[in-house]
C-alpha positions as CSV (number, residue, x, y, z in Angstrom):
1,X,0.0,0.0,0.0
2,X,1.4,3.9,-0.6
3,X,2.1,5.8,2.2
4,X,-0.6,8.2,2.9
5,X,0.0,11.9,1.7
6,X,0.4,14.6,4.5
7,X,-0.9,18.0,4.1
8,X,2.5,19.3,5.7
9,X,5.9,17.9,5.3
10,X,8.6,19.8,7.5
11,X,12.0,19.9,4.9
12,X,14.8,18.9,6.7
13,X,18.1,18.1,5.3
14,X,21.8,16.7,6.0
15,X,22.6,20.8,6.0
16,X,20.4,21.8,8.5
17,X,21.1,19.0,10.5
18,X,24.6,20.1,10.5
19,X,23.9,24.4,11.4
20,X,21.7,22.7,14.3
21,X,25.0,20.8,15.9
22,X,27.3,23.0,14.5
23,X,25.5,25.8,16.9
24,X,24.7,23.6,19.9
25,X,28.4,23.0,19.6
26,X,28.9,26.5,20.1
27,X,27.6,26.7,23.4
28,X,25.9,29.9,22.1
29,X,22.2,28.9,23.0
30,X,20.6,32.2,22.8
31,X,20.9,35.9,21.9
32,X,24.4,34.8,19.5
33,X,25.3,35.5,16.0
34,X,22.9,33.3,13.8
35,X,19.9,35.2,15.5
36,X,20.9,38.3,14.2
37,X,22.3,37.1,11.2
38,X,18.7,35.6,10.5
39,X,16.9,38.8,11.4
40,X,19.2,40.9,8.6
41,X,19.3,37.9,5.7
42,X,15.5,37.6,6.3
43,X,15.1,41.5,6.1
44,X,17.0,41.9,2.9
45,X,14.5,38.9,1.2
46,X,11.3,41.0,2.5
47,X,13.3,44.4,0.9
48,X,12.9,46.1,4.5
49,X,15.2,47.5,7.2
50,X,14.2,45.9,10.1
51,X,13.7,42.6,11.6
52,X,13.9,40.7,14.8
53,X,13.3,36.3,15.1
54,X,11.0,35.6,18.0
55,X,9.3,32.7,19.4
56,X,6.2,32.1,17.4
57,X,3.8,34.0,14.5
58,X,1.4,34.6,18.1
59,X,4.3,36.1,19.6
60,X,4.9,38.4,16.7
61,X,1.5,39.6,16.4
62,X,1.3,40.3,20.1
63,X,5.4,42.1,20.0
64,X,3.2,44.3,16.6
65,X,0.9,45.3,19.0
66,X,3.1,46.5,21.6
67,X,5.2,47.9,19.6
68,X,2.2,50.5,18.3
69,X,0.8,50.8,21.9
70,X,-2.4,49.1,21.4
71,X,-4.1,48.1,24.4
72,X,-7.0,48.6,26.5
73,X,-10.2,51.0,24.7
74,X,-8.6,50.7,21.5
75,X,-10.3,48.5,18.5
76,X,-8.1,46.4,16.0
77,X,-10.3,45.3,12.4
78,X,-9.5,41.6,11.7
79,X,-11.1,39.4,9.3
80,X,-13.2,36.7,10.9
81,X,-11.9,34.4,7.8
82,X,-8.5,33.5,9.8
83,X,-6.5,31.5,12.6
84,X,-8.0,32.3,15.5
85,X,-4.4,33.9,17.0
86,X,-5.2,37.0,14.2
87,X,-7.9,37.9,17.0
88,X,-6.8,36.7,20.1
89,X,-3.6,38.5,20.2
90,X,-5.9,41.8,20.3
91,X,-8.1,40.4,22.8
92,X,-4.6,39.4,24.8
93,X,-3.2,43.0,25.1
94,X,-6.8,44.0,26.4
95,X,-7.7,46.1,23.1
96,X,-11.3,44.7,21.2
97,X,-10.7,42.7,17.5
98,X,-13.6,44.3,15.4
99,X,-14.5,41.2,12.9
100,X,-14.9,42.4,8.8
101,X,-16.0,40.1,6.4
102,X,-13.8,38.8,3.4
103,X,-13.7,38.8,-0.4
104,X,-15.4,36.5,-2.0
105,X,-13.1,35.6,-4.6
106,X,-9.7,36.3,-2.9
107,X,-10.5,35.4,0.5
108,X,-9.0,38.4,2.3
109,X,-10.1,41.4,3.9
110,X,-13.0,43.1,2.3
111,X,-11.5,46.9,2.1
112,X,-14.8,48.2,1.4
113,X,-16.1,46.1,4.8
114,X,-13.2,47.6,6.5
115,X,-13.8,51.1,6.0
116,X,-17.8,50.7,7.5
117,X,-16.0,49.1,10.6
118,X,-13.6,52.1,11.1
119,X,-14.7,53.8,14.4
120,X,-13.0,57.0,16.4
121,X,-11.6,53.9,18.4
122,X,-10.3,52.6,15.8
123,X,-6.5,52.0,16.2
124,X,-5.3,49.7,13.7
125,X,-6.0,46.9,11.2
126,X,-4.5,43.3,10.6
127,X,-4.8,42.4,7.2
128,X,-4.3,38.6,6.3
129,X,-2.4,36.9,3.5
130,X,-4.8,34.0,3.5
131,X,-3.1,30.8,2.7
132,X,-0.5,32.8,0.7
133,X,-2.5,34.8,-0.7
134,X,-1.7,39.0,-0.8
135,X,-4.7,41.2,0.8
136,X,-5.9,43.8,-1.9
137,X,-3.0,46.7,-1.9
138,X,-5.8,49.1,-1.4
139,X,-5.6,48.4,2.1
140,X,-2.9,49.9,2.3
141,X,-3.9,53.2,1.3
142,X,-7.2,53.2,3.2
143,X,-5.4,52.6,5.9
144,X,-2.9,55.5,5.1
145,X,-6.3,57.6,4.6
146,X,-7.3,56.8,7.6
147,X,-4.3,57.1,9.8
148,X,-4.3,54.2,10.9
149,X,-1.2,51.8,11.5
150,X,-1.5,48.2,9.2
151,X,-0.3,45.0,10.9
152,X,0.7,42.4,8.2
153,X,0.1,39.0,9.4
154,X,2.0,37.2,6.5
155,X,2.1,33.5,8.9
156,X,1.3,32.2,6.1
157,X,3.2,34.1,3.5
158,X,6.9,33.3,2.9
159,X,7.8,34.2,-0.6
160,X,4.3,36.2,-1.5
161,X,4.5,39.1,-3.7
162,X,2.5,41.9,-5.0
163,X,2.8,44.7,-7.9
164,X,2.2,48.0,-6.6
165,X,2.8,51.1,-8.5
166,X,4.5,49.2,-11.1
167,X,7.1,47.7,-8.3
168,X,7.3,44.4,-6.8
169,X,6.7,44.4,-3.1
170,X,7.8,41.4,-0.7
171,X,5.1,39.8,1.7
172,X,7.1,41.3,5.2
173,X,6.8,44.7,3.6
174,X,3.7,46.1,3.1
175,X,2.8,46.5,6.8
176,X,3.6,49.3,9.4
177,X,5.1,46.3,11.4
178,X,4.7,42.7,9.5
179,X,4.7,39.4,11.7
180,X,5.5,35.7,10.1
181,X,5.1,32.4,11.8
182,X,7.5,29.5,10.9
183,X,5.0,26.7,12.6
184,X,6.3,23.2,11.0
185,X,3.4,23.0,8.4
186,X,4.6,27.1,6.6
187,X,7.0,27.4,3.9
188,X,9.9,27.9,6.1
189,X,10.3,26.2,9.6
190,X,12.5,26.6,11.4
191,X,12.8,23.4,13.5
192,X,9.8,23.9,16.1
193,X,8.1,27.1,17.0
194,X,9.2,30.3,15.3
195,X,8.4,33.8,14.1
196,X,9.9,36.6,12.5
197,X,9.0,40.8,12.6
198,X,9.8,43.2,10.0
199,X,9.2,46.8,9.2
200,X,10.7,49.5,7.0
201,X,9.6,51.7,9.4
202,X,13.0,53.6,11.5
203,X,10.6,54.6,14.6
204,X,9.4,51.1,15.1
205,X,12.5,49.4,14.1
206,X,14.4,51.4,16.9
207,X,12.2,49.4,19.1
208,X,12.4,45.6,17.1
209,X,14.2,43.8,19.2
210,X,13.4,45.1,22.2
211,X,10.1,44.2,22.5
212,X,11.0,40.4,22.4
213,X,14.3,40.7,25.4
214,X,11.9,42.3,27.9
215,X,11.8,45.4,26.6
216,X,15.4,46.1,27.2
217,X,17.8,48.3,25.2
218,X,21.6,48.0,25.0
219,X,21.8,48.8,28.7
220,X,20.4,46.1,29.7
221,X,17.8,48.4,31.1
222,X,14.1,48.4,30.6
223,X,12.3,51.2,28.9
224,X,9.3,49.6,28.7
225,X,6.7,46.4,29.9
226,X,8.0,43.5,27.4
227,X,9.1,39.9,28.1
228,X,11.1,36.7,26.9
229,X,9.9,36.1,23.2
230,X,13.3,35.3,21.5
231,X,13.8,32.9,19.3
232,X,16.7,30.2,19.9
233,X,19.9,30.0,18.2
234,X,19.1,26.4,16.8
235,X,16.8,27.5,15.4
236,X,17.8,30.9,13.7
237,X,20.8,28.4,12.5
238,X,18.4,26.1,10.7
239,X,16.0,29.0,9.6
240,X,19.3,30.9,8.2
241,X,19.8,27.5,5.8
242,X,15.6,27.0,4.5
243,X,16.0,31.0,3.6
244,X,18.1,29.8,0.6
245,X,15.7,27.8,-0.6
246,X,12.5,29.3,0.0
247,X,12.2,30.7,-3.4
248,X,12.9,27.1,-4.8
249,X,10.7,25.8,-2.8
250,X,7.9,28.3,-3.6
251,X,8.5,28.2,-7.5
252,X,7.6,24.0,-6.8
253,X,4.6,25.0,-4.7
254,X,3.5,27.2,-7.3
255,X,4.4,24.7,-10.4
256,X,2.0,22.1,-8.4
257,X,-0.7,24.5,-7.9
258,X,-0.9,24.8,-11.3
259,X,-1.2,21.6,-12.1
260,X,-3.8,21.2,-9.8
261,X,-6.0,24.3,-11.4
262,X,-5.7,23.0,-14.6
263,X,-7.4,19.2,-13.9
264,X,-9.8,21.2,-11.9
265,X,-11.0,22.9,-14.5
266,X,-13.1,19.5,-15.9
267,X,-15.0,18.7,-12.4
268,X,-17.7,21.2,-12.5
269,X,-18.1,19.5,-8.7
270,X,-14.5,21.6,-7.7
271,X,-13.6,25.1,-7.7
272,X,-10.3,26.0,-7.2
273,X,-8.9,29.3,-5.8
274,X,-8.2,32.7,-7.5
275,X,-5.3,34.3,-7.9
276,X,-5.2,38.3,-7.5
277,X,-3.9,40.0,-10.7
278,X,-0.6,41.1,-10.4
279,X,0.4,39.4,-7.6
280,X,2.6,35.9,-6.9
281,X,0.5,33.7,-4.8
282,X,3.0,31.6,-2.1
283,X,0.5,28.8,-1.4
284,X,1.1,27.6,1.9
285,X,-2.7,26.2,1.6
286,X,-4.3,25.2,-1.7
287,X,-7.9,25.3,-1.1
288,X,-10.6,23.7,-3.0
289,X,-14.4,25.2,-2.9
290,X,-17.2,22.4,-2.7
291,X,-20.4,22.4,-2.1
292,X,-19.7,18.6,-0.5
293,X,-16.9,19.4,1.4
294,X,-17.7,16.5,4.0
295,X,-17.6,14.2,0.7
296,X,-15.0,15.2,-0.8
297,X,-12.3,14.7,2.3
298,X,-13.9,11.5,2.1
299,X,-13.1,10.7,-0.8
300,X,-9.3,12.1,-0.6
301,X,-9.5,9.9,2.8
302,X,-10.3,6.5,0.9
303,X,-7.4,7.9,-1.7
304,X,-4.6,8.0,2.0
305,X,-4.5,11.9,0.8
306,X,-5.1,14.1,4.1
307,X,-7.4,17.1,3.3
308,X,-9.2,19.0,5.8
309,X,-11.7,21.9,5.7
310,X,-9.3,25.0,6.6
311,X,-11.2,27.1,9.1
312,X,-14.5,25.4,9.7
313,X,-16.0,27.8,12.2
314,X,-15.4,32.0,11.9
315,X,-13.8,33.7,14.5
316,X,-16.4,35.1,15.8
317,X,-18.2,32.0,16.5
318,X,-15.6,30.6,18.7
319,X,-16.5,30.5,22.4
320,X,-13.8,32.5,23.3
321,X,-15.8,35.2,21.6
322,X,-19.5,34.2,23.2
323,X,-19.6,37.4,25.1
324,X,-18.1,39.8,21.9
325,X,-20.8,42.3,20.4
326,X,-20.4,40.4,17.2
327,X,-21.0,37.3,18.4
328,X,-24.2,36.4,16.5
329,X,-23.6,39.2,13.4
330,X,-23.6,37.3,10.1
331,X,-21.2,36.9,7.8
332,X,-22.3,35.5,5.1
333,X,-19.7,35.0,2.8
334,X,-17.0,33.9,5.9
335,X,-19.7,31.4,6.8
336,X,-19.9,30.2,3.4
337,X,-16.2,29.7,2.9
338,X,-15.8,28.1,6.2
339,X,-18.1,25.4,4.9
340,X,-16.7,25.1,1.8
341,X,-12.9,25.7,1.5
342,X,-11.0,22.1,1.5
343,X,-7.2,22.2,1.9
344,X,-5.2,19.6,-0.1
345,X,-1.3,19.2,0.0
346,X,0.8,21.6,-1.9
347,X,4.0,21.3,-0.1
348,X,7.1,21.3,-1.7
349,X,8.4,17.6,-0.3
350,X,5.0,16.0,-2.4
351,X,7.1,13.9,-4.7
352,X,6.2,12.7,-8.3
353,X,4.2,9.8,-7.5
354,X,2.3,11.8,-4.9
355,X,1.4,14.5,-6.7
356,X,0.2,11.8,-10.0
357,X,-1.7,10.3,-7.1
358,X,-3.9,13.7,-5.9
359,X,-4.4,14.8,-9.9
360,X,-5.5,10.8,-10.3
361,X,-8.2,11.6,-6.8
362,X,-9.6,14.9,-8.1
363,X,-10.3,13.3,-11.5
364,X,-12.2,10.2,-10.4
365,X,-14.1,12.4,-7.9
366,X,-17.9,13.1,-9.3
């Protein structure tokens, strides 16, 4: 019998190995040279300034916030079409996520939605890159309009790319502060739990690093509240090494998504995703739309493919959100997508065979 497809494979190779010994051979655990060599290599790929590693995409979002001064009485607009940690992170520095509804072709933020949510309270916005995906670059201006700061939660990102006036911009740069996670299932990981922060921003990027040592500056004193949310030396080493490939390993992500658009244009059952015009997609996620989504991963399931529905309940359905004003507001196209979006694997480690094996399942279903 094949071995049953994963939706995720963590790359990990004789070279990585190696930078993870190499620097537990060092004795240099924590706060050393592969750290900050990550945070400048991975700042130059992004075309920004400023970056600091840090423990986790959560703990990035959270360090964004902090570093804008969001807290209590402020409101934060998230989509309700995202992993849960886009909202909790507001909810954790005591401010109020406001929940907007998505596009229904793209999947991200609704800009138009966005501006009826804007309030005098109103303090920022996070703006997803769904599944690879870039939001719509007018977000960027309406937030400019607006004067309000834009928190890029690229977790999901790595490698994503937009035109904007005529001029390719990086995923990690088109935020006041951006925030990536490099969870074991994202297009680079760095060994475990990881995250990364970037801004182009001089203000804010005074301020980078800090926010993740306890708020500390070269002193060793603290200017302000902060705590531990660095990022270990292991794994800076190994997320030094998957940098080098990540373009590699996106161009094969993006060679199999196409593949898989192209045999999904004969199942009139399938729908696969949209790409925004002038943009390179980095899919971390490829998402099919069904009607029978329950079905379908059924049918993947008898095939040993894994395939899950992505997000099956909005954010502001979850209980931690039973008390929120929105709590019972519809949103009808989130609601539909979280019935309806299936994710099958696009990863870079799906060998030959595999990838033969998910074209042959999406053909036979009907």
């Amino acid at each position: 019998m094949p071995e049953r497809i994963p939706l995720a494979r963590p790359s990990w190779t004789d070279e990585m190995r190696q930078a993870a010994m190499d620097t537990l051979d060092s004795g240099r655990w924590v706060k050393g040279p592969q750290g900050r060599a990550f945070a400048e290599e991975f700042a130059e790929y992004c075309g920004v300034k400023f970056a600091s590693p840090c423990n986790s995409g959560s703990g990035a979002l959270l360090a964004a916030l902090r570093l804008l001064g969001i807290g209590p009485g402020d409101e934060v607009i998230v989509p309700s079409l995202t992993f849960i940690a886009t909202a909790t992170s507001v909810s954790m520095t005591g401010a109020t996520p406001v929940f907007a509804e998505v596009e229904s072709d793209y999947w991200c933020l609704d800009v138009e939605d966005v501006a009826r949510r804007i309030t005098p309270n109103t303090k920022a916005v996070i703006g997803v890159h769904l599944f690879g995906q870039c939001y719509d670059s007018a977000l960027i201006g309406r937030c400019q309009e607006r004067g309000l700061a834009l928190i890029e939660d690229a977790a999901q990102a790595h490698g994503a790319s937009i035109i904007i006036d005529g001029q390719t911009a990086m995923a990690g740069a088109l935020g006041t502060v951006s925030c990536f996670s490099f969870f074991p299932s994202k297009n680079v990981a760095v060994g475990g739990e990881g995250g990364m922060i970037t801004s182009a921003h001089p203000d804010i990027g005074a301020r980078i690093k800090s926010v993740v040592d306890h708020g500390r500056d070269g002193t060793l004193q603290s200017q302000e509240v902060g705590t531990n949310m660095r990022m270990s030396e292991v794994f800076a080493a190994i997320g030094r090494k998957q940098l080098v490939h990540l373009d590699s390993w996106v161009k094969k992500r993006r060679s199999i998504a196409s593949k898989f658009t192209e045999i999904l244009e004969s199942n009139t059952l399938l729908k696969s995703p949209s790409i925004r015009p002038n943009s390179n997609h980095a899919w971390h996620q490829f998402c099919i739309q069904t009607a029978s989504a329950e079905r379908f991963i059924e049918h993947l399931n008898r095939h040993d493919i894994d395939s899950r529905l992505v997000y099956p309940t909005p954010c502001h359905r979850h209980p931690v959100y039973a008390d929120h004003p929105q709590a019972k507001d519809e949103f009808s196209t989130t609601e539909h997508l979280c019935k309806q979006l299936v994710a099958i694997p696009v990863h870079h480690g799906l060998t030959e065979d595999e990838i033969k094996r998910i074209h042959g399942a999406i053909q036979s279903y009907s």
